[in-house]
LUMZAFI-356627 format. One line per 2 residues: number of its first residue (from 0); their letters; for each residue x, y, z of N, C-alpha, C, CB. Coordinates in steps of 0.02 Angstrom, whole numbers. Each point is the difference from the previous one (the first is absolute). Glycine has a CB too. Example, Ala and Ser with C-alpha at 12.3 -4.5 7.8 and 13.67 -1.06 7.14 Angstrom:
0	as	660 -284 390 -45 59 0 45 60 0 -95 -59 62 ~ 77 112 -98 42 59 3 -39 55 37 59 -32 -108
***
This chain:
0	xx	302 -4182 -3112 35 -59 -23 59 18 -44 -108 -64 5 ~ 159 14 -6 57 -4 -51 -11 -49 -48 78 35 77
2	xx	-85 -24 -141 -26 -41 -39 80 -5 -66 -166 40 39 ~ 186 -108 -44 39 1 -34 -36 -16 -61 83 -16 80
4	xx	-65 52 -157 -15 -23 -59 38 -30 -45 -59 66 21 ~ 65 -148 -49 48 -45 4 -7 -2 -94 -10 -76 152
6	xx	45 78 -194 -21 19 -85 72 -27 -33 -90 132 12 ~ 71 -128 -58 47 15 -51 -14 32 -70 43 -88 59
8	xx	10 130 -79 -26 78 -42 53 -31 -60 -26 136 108 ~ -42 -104 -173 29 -54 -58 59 67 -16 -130 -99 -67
10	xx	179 76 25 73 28 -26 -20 74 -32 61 -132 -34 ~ -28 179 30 -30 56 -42 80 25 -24 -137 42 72
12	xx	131 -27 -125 -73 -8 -49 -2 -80 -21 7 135 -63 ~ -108 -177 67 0 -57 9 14 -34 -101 -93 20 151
14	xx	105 -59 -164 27 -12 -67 -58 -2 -51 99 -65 48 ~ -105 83 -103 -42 20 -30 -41 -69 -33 70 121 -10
16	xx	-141 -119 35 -64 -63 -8 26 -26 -85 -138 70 87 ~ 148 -126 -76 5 -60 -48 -13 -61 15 67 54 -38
18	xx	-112 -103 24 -34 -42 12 49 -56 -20 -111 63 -8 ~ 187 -54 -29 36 -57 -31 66 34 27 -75 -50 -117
20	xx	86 64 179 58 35 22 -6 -26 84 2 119 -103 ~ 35 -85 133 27 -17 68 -33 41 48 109 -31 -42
22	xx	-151 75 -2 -15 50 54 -53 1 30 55 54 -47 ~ -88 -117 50 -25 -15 66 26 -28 48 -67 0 -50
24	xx	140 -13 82 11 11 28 -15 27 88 26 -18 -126 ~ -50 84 111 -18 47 55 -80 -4 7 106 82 -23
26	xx	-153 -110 -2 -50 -4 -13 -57 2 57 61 -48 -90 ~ -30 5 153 -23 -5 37 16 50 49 -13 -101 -42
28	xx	63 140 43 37 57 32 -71 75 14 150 -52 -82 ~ -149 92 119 -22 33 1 2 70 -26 -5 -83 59
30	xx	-21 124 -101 29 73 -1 -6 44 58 -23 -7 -110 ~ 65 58 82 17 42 68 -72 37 35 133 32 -59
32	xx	-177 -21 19 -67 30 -27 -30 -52 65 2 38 -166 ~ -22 -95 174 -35 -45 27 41 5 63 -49 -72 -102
34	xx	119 68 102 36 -19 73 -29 71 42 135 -79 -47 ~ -120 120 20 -35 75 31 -52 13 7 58 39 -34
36	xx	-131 -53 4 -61 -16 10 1 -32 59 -29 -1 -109 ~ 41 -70 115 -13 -39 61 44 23 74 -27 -100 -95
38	xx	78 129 98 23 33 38 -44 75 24 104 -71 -51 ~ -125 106 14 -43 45 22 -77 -15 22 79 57 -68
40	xx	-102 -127 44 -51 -23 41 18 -33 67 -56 -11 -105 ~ 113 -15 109 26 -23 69 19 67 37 49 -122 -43
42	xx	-43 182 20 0 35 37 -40 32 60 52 -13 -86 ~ -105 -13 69 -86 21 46 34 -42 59 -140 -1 -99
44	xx	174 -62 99 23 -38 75 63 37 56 -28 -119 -81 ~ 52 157 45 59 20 32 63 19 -52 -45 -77 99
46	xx	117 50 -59 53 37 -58 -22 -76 -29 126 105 48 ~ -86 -107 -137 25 -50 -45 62 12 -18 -99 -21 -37
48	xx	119 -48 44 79 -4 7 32 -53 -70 -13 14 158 ~ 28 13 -221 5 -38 -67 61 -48 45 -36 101 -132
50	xx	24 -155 74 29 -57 38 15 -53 -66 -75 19 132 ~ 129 7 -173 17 -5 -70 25 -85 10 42 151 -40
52	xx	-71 -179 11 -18 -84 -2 72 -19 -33 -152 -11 -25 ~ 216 13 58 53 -19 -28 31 -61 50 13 124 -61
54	xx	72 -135 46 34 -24 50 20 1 59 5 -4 -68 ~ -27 93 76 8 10 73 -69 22 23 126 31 -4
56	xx	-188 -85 -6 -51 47 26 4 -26 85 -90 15 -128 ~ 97 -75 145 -2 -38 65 60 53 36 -38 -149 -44
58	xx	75 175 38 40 45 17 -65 83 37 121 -73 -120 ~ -136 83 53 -42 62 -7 -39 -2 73 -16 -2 -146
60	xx	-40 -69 128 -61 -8 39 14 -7 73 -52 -51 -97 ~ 115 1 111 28 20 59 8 61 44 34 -73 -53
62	xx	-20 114 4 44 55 32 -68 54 1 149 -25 -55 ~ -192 26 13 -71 35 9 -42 -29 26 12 48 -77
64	xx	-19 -100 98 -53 -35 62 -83 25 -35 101 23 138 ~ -121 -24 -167 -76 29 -30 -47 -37 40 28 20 -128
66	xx	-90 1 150 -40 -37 9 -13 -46 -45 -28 72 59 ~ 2 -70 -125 -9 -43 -45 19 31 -55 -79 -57 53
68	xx	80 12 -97 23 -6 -74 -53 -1 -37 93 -59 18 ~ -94 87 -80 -38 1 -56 54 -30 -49 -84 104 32
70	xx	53 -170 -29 32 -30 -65 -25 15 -43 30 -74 33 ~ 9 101 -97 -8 -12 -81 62 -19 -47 -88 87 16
72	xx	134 -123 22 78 -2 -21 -32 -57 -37 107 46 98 ~ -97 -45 -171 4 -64 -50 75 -61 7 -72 102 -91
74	xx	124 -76 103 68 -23 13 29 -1 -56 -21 -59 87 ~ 73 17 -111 38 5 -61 33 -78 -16 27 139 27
76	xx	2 -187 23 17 -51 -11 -18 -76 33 67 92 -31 ~ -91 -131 -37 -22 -49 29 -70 -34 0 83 48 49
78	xx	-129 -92 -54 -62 -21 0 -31 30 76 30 -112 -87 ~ 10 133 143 -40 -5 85 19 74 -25 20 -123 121
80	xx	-25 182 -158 60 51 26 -75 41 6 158 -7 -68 ~ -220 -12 54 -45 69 43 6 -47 57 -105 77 -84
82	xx	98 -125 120 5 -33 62 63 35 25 -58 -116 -29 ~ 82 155 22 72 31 35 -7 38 55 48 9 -98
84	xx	-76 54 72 -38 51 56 -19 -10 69 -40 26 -91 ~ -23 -70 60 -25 -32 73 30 -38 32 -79 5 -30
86	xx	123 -63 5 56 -47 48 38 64 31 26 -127 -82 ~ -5 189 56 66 13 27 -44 35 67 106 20 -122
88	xx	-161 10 94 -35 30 61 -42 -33 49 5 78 -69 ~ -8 -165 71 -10 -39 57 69 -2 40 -95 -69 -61
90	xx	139 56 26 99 -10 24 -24 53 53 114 -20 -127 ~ -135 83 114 43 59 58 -62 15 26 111 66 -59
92	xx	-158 -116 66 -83 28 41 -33 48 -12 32 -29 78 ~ -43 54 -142 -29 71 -24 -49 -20 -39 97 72 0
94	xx	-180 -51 36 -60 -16 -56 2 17 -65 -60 9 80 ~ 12 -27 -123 30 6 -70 -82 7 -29 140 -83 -2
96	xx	-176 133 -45 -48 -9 -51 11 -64 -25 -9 115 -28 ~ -54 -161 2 -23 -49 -45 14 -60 11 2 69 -67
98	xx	24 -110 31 -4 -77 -13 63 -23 22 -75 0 -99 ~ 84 -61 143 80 -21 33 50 -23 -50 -53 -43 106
100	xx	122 25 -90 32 -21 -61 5 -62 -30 46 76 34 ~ -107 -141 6 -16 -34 -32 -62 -2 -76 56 -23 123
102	xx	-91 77 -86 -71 12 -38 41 35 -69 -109 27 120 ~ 141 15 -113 41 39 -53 58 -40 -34 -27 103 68
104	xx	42 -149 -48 53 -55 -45 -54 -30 -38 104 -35 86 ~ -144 -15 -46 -46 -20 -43 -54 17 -55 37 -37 81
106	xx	-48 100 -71 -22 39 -58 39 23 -56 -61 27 77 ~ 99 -14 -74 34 16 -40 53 -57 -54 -24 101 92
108	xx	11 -142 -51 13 -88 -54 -66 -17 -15 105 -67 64 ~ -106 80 -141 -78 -27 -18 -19 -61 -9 -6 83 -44
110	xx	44 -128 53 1 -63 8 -7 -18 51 47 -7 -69 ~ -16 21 136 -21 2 74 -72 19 25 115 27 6
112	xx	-119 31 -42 -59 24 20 -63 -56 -37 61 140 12 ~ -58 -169 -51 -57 -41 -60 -2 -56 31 23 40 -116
114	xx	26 -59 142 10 -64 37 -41 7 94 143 -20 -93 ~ -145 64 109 -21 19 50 -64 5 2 89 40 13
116	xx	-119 10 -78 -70 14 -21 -39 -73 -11 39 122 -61 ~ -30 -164 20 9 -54 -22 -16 -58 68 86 62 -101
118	xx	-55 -65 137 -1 -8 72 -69 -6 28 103 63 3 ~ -97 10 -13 -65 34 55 -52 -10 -49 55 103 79
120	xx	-92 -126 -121 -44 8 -42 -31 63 -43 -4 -85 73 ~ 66 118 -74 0 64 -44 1 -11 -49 41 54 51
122	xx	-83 -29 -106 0 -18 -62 65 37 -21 -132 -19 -16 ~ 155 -35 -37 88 64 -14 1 -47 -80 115 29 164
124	xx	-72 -17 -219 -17 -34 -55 49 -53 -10 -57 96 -46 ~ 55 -167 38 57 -26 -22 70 32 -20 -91 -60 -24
126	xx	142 7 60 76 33 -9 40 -30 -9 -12 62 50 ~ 71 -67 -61 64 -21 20 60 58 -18 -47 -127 -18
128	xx	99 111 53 81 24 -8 42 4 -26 -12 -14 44 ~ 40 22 -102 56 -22 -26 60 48 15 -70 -60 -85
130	xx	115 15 89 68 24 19 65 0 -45 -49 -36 99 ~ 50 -13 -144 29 5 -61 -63 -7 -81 124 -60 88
132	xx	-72 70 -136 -42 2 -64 -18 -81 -3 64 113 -71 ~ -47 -179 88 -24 -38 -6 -61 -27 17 88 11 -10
134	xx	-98 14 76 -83 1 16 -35 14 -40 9 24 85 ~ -13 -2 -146 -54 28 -38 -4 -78 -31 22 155 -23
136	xx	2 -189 12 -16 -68 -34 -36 -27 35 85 -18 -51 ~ -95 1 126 -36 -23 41 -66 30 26 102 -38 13
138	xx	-129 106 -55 -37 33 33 -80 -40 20 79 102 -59 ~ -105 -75 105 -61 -69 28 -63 49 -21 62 -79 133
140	xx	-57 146 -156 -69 36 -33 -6 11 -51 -12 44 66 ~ -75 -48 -100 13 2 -50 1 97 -24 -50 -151 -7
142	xx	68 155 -55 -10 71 -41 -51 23 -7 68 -20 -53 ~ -63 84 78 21 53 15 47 -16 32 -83 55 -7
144	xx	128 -26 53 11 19 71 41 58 -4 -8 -112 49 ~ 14 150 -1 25 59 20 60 -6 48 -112 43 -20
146	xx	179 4 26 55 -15 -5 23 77 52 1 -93 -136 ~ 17 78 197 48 63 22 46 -37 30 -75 98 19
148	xx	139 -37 24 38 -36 52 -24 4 66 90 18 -64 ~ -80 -57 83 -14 -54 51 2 58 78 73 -134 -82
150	xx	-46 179 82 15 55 69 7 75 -34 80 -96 82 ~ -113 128 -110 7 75 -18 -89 5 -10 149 17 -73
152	xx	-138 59 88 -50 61 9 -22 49 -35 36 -18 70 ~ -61 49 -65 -27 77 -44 20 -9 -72 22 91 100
154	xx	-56 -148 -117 6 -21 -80 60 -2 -11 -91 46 -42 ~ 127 -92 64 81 -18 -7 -2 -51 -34 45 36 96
156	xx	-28 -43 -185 1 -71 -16 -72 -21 -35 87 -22 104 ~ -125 70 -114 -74 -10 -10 -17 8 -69 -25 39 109
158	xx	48 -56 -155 -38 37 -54 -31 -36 -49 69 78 14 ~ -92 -47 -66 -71 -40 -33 31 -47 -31 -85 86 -23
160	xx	134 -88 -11 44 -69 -27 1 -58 50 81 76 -63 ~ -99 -63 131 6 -48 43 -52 -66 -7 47 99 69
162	xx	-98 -61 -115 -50 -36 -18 14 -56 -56 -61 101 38 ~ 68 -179 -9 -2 -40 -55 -31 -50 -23 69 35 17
164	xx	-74 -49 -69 -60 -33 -47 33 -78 -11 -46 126 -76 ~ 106 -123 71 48 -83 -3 75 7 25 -63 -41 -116
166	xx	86 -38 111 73 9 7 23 36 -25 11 -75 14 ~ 5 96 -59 65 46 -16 -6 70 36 14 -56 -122
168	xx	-81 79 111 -18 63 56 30 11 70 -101 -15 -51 ~ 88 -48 75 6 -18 62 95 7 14 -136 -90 -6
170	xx	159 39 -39 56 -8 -2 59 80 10 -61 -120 -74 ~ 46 140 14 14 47 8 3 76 56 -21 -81 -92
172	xx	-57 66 108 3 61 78 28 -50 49 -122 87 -9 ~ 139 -140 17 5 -25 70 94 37 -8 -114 -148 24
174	xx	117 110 -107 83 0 6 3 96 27 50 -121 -133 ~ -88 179 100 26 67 4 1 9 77 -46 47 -117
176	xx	-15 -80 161 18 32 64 28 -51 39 -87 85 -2 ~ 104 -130 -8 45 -36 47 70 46 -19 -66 -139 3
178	xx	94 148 -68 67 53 4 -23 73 31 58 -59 -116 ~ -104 84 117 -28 54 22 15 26 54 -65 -30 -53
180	xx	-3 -16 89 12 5 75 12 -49 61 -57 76 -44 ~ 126 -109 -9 30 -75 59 -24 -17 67 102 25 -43
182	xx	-181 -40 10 -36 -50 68 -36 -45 -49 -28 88 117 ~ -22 -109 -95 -61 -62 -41 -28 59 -1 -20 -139 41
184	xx	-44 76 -120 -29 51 -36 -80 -53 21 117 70 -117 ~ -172 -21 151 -63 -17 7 -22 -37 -53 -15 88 63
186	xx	-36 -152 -80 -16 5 -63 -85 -32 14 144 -14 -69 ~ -205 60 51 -41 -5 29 -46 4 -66 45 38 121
188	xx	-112 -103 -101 -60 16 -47 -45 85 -21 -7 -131 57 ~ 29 130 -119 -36 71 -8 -54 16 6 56 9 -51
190	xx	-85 33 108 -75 13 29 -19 67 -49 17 -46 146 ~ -75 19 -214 -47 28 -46 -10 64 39 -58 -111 -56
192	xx	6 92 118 -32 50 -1 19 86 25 -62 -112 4 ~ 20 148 18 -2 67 32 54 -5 47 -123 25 -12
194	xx	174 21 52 34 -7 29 -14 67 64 69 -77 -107 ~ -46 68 172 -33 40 40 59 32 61 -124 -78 -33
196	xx	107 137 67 69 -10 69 -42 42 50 143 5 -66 ~ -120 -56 120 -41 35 66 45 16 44 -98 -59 -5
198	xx	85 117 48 52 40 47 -51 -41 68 54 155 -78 ~ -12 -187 121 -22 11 67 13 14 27 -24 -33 2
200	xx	-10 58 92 33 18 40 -25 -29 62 31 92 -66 ~ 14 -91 111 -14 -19 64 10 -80 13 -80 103 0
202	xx	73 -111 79 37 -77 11 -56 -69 23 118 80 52 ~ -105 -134 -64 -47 -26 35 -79 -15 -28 81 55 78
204	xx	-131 -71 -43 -77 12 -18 -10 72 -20 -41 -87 83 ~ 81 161 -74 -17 37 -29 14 30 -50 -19 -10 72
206	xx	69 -37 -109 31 25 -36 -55 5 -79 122 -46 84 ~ -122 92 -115 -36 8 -77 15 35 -43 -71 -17 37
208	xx	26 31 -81 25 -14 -80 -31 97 -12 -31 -190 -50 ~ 82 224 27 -10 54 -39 -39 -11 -45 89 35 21
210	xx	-116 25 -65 -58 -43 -67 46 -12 -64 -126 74 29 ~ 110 -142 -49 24 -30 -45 18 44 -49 -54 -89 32
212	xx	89 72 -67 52 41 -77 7 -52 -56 93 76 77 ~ -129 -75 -126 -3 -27 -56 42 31 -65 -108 -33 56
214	xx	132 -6 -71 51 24 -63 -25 -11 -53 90 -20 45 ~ -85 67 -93 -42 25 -62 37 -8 -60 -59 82 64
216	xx	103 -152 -91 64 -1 -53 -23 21 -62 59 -93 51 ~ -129 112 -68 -13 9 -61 52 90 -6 -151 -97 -7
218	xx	182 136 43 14 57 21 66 -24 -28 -82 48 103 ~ 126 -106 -106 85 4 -32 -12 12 -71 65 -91 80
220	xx	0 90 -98 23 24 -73 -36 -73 -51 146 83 47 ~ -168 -66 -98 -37 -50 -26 57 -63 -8 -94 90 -62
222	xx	44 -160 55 50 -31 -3 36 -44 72 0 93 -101 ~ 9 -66 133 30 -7 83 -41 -55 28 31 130 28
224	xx	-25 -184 -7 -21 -50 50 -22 28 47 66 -70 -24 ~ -133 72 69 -16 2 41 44 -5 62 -82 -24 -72
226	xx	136 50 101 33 -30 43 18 67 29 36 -119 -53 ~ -43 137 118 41 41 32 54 12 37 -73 3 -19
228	xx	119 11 -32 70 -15 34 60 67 -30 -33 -158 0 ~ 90 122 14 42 72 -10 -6 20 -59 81 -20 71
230	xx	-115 47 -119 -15 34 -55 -36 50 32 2 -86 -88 ~ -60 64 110 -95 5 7 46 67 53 -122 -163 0
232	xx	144 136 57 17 35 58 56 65 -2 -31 -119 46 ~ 77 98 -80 42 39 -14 24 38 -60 9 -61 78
234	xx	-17 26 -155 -1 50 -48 -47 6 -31 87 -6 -6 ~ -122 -6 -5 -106 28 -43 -26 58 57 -70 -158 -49
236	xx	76 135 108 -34 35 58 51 63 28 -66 -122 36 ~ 38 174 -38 66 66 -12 -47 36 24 87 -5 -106
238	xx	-60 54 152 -49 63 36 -39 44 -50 88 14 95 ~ -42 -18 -135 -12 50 -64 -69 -34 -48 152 38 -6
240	xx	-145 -102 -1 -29 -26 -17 -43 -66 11 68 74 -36 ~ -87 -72 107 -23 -68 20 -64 -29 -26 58 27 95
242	xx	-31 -86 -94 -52 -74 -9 -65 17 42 104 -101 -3 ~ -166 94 -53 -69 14 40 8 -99 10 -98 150 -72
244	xx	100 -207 111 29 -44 21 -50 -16 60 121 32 -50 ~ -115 17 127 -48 -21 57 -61 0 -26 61 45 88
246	xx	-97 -70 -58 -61 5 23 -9 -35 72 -35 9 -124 ~ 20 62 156 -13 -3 77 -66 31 26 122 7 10
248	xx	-196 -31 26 38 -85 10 -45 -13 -63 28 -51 154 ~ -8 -11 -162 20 -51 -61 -81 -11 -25 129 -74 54
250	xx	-158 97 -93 -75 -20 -19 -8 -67 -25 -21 111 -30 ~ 8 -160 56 -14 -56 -10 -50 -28 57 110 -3 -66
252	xx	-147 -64 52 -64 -13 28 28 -18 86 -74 -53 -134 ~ 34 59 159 1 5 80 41 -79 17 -136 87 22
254	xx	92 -140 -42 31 -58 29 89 10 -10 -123 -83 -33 ~ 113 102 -37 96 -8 -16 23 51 49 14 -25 -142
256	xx	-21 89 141 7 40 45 33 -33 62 -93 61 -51 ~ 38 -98 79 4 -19 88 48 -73 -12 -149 53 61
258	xx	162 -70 -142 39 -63 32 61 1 -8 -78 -65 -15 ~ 94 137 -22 69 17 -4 19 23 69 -5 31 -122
260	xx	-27 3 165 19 34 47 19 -77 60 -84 141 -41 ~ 33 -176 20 5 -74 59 60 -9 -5 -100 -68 -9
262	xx	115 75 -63 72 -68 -14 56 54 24 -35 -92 -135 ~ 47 141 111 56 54 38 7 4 37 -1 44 -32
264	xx	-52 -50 101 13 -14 60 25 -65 36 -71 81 -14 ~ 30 -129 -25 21 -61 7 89 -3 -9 -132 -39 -43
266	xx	151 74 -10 73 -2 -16 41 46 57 -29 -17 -137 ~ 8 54 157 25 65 37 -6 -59 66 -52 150 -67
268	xx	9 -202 102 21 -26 79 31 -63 -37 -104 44 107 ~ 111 -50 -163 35 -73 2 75 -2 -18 -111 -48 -35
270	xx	145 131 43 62 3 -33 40 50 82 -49 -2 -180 ~ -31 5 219 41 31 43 8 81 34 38 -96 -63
272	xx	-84 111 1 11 97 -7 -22 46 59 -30 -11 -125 ~ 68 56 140 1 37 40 -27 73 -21 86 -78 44
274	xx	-142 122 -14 9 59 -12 -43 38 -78 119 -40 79 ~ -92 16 -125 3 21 -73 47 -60 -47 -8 143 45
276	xx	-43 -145 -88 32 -44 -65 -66 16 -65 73 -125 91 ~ -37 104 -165 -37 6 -37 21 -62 -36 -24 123 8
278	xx	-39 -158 -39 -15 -80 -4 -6 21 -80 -74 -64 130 ~ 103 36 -170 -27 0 -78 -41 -64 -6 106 63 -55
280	xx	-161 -70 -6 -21 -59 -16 -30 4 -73 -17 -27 125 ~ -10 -12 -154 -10 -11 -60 -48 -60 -10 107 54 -19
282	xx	-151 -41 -49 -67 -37 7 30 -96 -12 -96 133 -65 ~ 77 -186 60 32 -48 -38 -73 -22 -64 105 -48 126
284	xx	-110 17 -154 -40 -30 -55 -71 -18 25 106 -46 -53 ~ -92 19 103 -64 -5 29 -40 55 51 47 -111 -19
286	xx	-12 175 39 -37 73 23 5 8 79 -95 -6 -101 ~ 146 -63 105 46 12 89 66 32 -15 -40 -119 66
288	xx	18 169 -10 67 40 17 46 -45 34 -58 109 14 ~ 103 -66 -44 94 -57 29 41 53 -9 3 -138 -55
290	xx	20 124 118 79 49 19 50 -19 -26 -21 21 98 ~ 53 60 -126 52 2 -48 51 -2 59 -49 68 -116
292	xx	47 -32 158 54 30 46 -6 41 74 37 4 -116 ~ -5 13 157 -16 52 49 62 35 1 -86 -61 71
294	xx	75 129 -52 44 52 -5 4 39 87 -36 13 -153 ~ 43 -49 177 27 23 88 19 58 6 43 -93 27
296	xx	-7 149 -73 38 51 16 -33 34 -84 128 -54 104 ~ -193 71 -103 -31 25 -51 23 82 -4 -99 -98 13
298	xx	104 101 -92 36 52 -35 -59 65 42 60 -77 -148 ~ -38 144 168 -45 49 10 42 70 -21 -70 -74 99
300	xx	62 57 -177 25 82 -11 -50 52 -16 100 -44 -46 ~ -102 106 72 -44 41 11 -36 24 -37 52 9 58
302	xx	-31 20 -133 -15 14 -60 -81 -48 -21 153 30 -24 ~ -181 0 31 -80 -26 -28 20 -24 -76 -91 98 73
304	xx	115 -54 -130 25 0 -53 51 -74 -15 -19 142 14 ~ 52 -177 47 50 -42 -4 -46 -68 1 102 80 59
306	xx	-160 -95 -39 -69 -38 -10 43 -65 39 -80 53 -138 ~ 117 -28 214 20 -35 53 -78 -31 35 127 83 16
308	xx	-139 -170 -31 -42 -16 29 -21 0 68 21 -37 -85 ~ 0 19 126 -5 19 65 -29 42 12 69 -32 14
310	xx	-25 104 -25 -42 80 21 -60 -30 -29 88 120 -15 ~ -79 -113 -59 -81 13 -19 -53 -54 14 46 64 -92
312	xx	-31 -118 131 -57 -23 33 1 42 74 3 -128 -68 ~ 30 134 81 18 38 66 -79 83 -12 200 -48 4
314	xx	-187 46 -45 -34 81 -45 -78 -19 9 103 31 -122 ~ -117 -84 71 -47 -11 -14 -58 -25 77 77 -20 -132
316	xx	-29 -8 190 -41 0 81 -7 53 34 37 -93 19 ~ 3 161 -44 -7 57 57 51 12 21 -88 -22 35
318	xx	149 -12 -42 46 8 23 63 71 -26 -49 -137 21 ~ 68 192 -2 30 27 -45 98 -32 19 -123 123 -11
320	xx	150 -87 -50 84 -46 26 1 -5 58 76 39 -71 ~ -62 11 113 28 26 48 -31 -68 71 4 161 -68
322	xx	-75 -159 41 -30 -53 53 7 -56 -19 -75 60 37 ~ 94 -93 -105 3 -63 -1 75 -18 44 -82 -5 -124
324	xx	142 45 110 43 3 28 22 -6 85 -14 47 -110 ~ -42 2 125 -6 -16 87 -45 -52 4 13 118 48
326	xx	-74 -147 -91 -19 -46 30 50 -67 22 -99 55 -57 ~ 144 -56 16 41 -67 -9 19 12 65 43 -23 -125
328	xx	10 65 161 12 32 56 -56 -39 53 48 121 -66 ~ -99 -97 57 -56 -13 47 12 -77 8 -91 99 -38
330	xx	47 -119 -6 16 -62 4 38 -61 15 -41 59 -36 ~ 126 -32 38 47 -19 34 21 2 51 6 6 -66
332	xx	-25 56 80 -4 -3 76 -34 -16 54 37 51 -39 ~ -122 -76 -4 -26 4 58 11 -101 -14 -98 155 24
334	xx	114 -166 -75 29 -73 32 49 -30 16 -57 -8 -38 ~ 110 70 39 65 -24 55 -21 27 77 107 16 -101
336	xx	-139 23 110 -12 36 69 -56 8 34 72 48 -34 ~ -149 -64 -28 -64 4 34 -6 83 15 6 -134 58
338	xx	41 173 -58 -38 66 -4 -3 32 -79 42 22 130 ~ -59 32 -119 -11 59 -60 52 28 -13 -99 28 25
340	xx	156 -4 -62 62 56 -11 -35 57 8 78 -55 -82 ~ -128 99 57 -41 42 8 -56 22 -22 77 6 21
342	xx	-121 69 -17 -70 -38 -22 1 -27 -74 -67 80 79 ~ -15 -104 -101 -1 -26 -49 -54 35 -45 50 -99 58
344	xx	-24 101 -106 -57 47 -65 -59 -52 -7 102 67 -92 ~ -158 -38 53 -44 -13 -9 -3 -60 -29 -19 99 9
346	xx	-34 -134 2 14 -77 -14 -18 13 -84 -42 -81 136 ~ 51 50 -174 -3 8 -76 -59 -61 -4 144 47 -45
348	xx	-176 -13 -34 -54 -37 -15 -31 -72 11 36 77 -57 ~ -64 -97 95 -10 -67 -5 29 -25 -74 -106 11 87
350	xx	146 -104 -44 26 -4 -106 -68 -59 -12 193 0 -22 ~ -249 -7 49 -47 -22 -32 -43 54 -49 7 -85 97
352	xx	3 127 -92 -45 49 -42 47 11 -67 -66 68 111 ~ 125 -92 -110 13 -7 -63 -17 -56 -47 70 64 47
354	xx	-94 -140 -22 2 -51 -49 -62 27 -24 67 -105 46 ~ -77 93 -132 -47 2 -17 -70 -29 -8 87 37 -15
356	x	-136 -28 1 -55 9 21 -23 -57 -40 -6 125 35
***
């Protein structure tokens, strides 16, 4: 096979982690470290052909004809811009890894996506939009509520100040990230409890749940809101020094166990997902799980040390990188084509032998 690998590689040198600066930015971007990892696991299929997620990639893909694509291109402009990839690679008839560019627009508007969940009888937590600072006078929830923008990723826009207790709180973060990151700003009931993220894989009735990953906030800097976001992810959490944070899988009582995994899936066919996605959720007051979000084009950087969720649910089933990587492969292909790309490794642990007991 010719396997194109479709990315985008964050700036180097990338700007130095500040949680009150610009430099998230690239956040969602990939390092060079991960783009090369997943290229040398696509290598078990045949050649890999980088396929640098710019202005001229529809140019590129043309002219290299790949059997399929391994999407991981985040994009750069716009609310649809991970929906890019895959539109450009329906345009020129070239299969593509994961979720279509409807499923991937709508995920990535968390308001689209809540409204959808919401829909389908997914538990998801009270919301609304605001688009200017005046909405905050009209707000329809009460305090708490919790505050990001409305279309960003990999803790873009996330941080524990987001957390607010009244108007003026409120007021204030809506006004910082509406100048921030000139879109609407989410504004959602704050869910108390435990917070959780599940990796799935596969399409359809077979699609399931890696073993659950429970987040452990008593592990931030004292003081810190329970919230995992661009702090938690990007400056507390350091190779050198990482956040003891996972817990995989997640020790908590069986029922919760099995009803987090229901509702993730439940979220994963009601948004559309193809392949691989990872579903966040969070407890509410009363001890139902509700979806925070889905992540269609989930982060997989290689580094065990980098406490990249995915892999390490990926870890915790049997899976090592290299195979979570071709499984996606697998999986895509055998539901664009009904066959196999080639053989297949050992099936990994049943993921019932992980819920607990």
């Amino acid at each position: 096979m010719r396997i194109g690998l479709a990315y985008n590689e964050k700036p180097d040198p990338a700007p130095d982690a500040d949680s009150d600066s610009s430099s998230d930015a690239f956040a969602e971007w990939d390092d060079p470290s991960t783009i090369a990892a997943v290229a040398q696991a696509l290598s078990r299929f045949g050649s890999v052909i980088r396929l640098k997620a710019d202005q001229s990639l529809p140019q590129k893909l043309v002219r290299a004809r790949p059997d399929l694509v391994f999407n991981m291109a985040e994009g750069l402009h716009g609310q649809s811009r991970e929906a890019l990839v895959p539109a450009i690679c329906e345009y020129v008839n070239i299969p593509y890894t994961g979720s279509d560019p409807l499923t991937l627009a709508l995920s990535l508007h968390k308001g689209r996506t809540k409204e959808t969940l919401a829909y389908r009888g997914v538990p998801t937590a009270p919301f609304t939009c605001m688009e200017t600072i005046a909405d905050v006078a009209r707000l329809p929830l009460p305090y708490p509520v919790f505050v990001k923008p409305v279309a960003e990723g990999s803790g873009k826009g996330v941080f524990g100040t987001n957390l607010c207790a009244d108007t003026a709180a409120l007021r204030e973060r809506v006004a910082f990230l509406l100048g921030r990151y000139a879109e609407p700003v989410l504004v959602e009931t704050y869910l108390p409890g435990p917070e959780f993220t599940v990796a799935i894989l596969g399409n359809g009735p077979e699609a399931y749940c890696l073993p659950v990953i429970g987040f452990d906030f008593s592990s931030l800097p004292h003081g810190a809101p329970p919230v995992y976001g661009y702090e938690a992810k990007w400056v507390w959490d350091r190779p050198e020094a990482p956040l003891a944070i996972f817990q995989c899988p997640a020790q908590i009582p069986a029922d919760l166990y099995r009803e987090i995994e229901r509702t993730a899936l439940d979220a994963y066919h009601a948004l559309g997902c193809r392949d691989w996605c990872r579903v966040d959720l969070r407890v509410d007051r009363f001890g139902v799980p509700n979806v925070l979000e889905l992540n269609p084009l989930p982060g997989v950087i290689p580094d065990p040390a980098m406490n990249s969720c995915f892999p390490k649910a990926a870890r915790a089933a049997g899976f090592a990188y290299d195979e979570l990587i071709q499984e996606v492969v697998r999986l895509a292909w055998r539901r664009i084509t009904g066959r196999e790309p080639g053989a297949r490794h050992a099936v990994p642990p049943a993921r019932a032998a992980a819920v607990p007991a």
